[in-house]
N, C-alpha and C positions, 0 to 999 in steps of 0.2 A: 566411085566406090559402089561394088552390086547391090550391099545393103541399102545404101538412097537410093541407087536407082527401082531398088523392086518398090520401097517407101512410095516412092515419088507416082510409080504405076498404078500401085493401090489406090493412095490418096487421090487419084486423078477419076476414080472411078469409085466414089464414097459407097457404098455401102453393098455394091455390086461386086458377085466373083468375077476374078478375071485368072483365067487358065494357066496353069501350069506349060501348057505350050506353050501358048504366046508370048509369057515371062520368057522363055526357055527364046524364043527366036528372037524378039525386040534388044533382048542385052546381051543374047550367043553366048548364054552359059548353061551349063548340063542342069536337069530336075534334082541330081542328089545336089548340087551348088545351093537350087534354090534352097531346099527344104533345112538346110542347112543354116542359111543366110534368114529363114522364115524362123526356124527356133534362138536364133543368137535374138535376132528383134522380139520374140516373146518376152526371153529373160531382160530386155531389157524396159519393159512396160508395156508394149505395144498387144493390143490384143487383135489378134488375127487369128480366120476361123480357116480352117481347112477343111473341104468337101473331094473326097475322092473326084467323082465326076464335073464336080466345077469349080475345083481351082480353090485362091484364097481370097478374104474379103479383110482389108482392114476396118475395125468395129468401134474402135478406142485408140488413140493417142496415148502415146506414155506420158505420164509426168516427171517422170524423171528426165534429167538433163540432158540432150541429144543433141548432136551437132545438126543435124539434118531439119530436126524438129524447130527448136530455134531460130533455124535462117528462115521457116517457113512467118513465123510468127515476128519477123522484124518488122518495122514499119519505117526506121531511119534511114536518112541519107547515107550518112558514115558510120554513128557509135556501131558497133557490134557486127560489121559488115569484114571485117576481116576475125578471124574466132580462132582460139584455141584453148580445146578442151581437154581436160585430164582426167582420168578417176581419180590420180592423188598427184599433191604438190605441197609442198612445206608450205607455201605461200606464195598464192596467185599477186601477190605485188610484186615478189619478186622475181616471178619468171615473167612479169611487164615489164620490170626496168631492164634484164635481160634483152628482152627480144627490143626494148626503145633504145638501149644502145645499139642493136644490132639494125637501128634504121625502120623498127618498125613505126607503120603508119600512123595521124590519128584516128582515132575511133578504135584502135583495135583492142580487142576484150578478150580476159583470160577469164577461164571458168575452172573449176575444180569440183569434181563431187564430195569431195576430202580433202582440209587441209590438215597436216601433222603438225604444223610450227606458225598459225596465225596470229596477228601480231592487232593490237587495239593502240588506240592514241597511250602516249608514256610508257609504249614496251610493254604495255601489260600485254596477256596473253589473248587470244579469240579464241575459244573452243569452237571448232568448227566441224561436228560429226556428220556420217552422210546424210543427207535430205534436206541439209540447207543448201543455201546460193551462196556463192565465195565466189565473187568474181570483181575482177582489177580494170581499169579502163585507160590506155594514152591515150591524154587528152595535150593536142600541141595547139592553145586556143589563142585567140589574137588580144592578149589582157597584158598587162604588167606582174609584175607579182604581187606587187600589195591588192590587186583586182583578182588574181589566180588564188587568192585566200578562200574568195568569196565561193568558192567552187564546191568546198565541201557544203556549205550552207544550201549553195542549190541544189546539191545529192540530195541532200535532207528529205527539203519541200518534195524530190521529184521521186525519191520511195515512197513518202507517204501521199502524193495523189496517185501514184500506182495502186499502192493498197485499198484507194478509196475510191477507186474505178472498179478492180477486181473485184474485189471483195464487201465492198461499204461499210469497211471497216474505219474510225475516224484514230487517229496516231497522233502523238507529241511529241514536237521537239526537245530535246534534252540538250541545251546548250553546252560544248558546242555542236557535237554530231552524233548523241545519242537519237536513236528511235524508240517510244516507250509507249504500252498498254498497258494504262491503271495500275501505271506507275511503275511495269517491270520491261526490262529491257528487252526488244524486240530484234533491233538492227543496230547497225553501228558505220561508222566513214572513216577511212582515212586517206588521208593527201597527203603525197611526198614530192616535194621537187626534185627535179632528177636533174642531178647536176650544177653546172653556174645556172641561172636565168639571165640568158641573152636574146638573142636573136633569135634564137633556136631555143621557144621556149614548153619545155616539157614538164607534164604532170601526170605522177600516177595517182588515179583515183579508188581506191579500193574500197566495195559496199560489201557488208555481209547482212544476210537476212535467218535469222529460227525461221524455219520452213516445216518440212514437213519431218520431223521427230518429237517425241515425247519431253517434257520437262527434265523427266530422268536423266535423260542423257547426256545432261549439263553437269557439271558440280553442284554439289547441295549448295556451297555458302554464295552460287551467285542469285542475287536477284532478278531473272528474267523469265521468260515465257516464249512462247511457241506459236506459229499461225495453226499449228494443228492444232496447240490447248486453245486458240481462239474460237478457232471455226469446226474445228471435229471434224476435220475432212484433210486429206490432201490436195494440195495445190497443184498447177502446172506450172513446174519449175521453169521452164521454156517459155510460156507465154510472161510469169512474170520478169523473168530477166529482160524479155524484149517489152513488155511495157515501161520499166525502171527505164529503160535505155532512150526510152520515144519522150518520156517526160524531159530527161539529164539533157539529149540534146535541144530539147526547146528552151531551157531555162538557159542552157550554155550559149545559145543565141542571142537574147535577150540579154544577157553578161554581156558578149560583144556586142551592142550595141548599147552596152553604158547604161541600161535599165536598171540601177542598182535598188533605188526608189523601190522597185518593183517586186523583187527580190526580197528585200524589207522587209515590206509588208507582208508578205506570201510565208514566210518565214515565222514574222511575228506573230501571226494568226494563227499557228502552231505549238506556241509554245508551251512551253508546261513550267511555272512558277511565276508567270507573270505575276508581276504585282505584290507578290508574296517575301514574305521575311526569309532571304537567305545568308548564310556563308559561303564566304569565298575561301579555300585552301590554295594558299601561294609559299611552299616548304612550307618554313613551318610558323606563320604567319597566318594569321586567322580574320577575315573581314566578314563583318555583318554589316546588313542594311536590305533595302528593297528593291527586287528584279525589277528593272526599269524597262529592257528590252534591249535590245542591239543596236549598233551605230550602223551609219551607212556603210563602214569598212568592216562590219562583222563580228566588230569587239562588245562584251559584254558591259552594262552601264549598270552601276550601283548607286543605289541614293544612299547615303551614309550621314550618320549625325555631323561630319566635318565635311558634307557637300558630296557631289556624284564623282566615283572614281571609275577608272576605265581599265578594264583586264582583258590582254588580247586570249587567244584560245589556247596557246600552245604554253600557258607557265599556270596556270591555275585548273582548280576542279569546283566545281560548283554542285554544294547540298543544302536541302532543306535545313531549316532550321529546328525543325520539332523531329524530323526524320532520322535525320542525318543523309538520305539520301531521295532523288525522285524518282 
């Protein structure tokens, strides 16, 4: 694509012009091509200076979502090495289980600047307007299924050390795959097996992260928040989709290699109501007692006046007790 390739000629010569010739002879395309291909990459973040006599300089990196930008900032073996990205999609899960029927590889990652139809754990909805990260992951990992549970737990941990590399921002878990700052929802996971679990065993992992838009832009009656109401600034949507990615596959390493212990803990140390008086919602069934933490298999443990009971992730919701929610 000419657009990478001129990217690619800039970035290689950071803060120096490099001529509108030489662009013109290294990729054999005409100056109106470039100038062309130089204002598409303005609109889309990139700030690049033009000098009549010498040429362009790229000054700034977009933050906005770039397929070119991204591959530059991967760091993994596999997650995110095969990509595809959208301005819009109802829902980057399911243009993964898509393309993972259609034989796509693991690691491969779907991104979206926009979804119109995002979906959260129980069907509820994901508002997902532009400026956040919506993005799906095939993951074909070498676990069982009751081990491939564990998956979304390690998304968890491995957004919020993203965030706290990036940013030094510190994140809590919201059992089982919320993300939450001072107690409003930041990020979210979901995990779907695709198919039987056999042989051929497949997972789509879906993270969404509040990025870079205003609170506004959500619905009034949800409770969440934004990295831009955290931090007052905009992000590099591309650096952190490839840091989420460099954490997910280390942790997914670790999973296959049966480190669940490990995982655990990493987890536990995150969490938000540990120790604390909550309810459990299962229909319409109401359990109180005290967050005890998680099992080794990822199910939540309640101490209760009739002893500790066990609720896996996918039949119950978990709220405070004075809140009604964390």
């Amino acid at each position: 694509m000419v657009r990478h390739d001129i990217l690619q000629l800039l970035a290689a010569h950071p803060q120096e012009y490099v001529s509108g010739e030489r662009i013109s002879q290294q990729l054999n395309v005409t100056r109106a091509a470039i100038w062309k291909q130089i204002k598409a990459l303005k609109a889309e973040g990139f700030e690049i200076e033009g000098q009549t006599k010498n040429g362009y300089r790229l000054l700034k990196m977009s933050h906005s979502l770039n397929e070119w930008a991204l591959e530059q900032a991967l760091t993994t073996t596999l997650l995110g090495r095969t990509l595809y990205l959208e301005d819009e999609l109802a829902s980057t899960n399911v243009r993964a289980k898509e393309l993972a029927h259609l034989g796509g590889v693991h690691g491969l990652t779907v991104l979206a600047k926009y979804q119109s139809g995002g979906q959260g754990r129980l069907q509820r909805q994901w508002e997902s307007p532009q400026g956040g990260l919506w993005m799906s992951v095939v993951l074909r990992p070498d676990l069982s299924l009751a081990d491939a549970s564990k998956l979304t737990l390690a998304a968890s941990v491995a957004i919020v050390d993203a965030l706290e590399e990036l940013f030094q921002v510190r994140i809590g878990i919201k059992w089982p795959n919320d993300l939450v700052y001072k107690g409003q929802k930041l990020a979210g996971i979901l995990g779907e097996v695709l198919g039987e679990w056999n042989a051929v065993q497949t997972l789509i992992l879906g993270m969404g992260v509040n990025a870079n838009f205003t609170r506004e832009c959500l619905s009034a009656p949800l409770n969440a928040t934004t990295l831009y109401e955290i931090l007052g600034y905009e992000v590099d949507l591309n650096l952190l989709a490839a840091t989420i990615l460099k954490y997910l596959e280390k942790e997914l390493i670790f999973l296959e290699k049966r480190a669940f212990e490990r995982l655990r803990l990493s987890w536990t140390e995150r969490a938000v109501g540990l120790g604390e008086e909550v309810r459990i919602l299962r229909g319409e069934q109401v359990f109180q007692g005290t967050f005890k933490g998680i099992s080794i298999d990822g199910a939540l443990l309640l101490e209760t006046e009739a002893g500790e009971k066990i609720f896996s992730a996918g039949e119950v919701q978990l709220r405070s007790k004075m809140s009604g929610y964390f």
